[in-house]
C-alpha positions in Angstrom: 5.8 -17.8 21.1 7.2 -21.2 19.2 9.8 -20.6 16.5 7.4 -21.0 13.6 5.1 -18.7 15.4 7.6 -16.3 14.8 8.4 -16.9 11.4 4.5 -16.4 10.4 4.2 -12.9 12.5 7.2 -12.0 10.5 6.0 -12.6 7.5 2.8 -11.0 8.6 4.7 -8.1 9.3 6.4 -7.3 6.6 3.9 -7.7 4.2 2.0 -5.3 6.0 -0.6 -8.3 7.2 -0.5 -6.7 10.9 -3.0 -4.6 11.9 -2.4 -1.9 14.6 -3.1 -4.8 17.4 -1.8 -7.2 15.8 1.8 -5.6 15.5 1.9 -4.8 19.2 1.2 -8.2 19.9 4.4 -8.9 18.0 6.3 -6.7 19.6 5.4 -7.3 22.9 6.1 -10.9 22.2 9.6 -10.2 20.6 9.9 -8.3 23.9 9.0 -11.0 26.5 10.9 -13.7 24.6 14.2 -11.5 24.0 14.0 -11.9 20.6 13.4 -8.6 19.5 17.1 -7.8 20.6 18.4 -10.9 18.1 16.5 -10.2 14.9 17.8 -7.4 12.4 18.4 -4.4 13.6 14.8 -2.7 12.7 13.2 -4.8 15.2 15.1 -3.7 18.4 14.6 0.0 17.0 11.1 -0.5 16.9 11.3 -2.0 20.1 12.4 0.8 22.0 10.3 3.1 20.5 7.4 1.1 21.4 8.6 1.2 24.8 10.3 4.7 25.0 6.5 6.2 23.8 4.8 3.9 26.0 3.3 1.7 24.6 5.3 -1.0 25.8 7.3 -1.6 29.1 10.7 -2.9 29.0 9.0 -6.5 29.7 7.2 -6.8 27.1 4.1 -5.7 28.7 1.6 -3.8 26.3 0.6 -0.6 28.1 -2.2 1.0 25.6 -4.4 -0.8 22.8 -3.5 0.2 19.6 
């Protein structure tokens, strides 16, 4: 995912733009890129409970459709 990619699923995001697919594409993106560990705190958190209720693996790897 480009910079600017990022950016626009931000945005997205938090102007509740995602739906439930769409947001664990995010995730799983912030996961594979590292990102999701960088950002403010809520996205890690949300990472890990993405990943520690399986939806995720600790790749990035989505697991389950939303």
């Amino acid at each position: 995912m480009k910079k600017y990619d990022v950016v626009d699923y931000i945005i997205a995001y938090e102007s509740g733009g995602l739906d439930s697919n769409g947001i664990l594409e995010f995730f799983a993106e912030l996961v594979k890129s590292g990102r999701a560990w960088t950002l403010q705190g809520h996205y890690g958190r949300t990472a890990r409970a993405l990943i520690a209720s399986g939806w995720l693996d600790d790749k990035g790897n989505a697991l389950k459709e939303a």
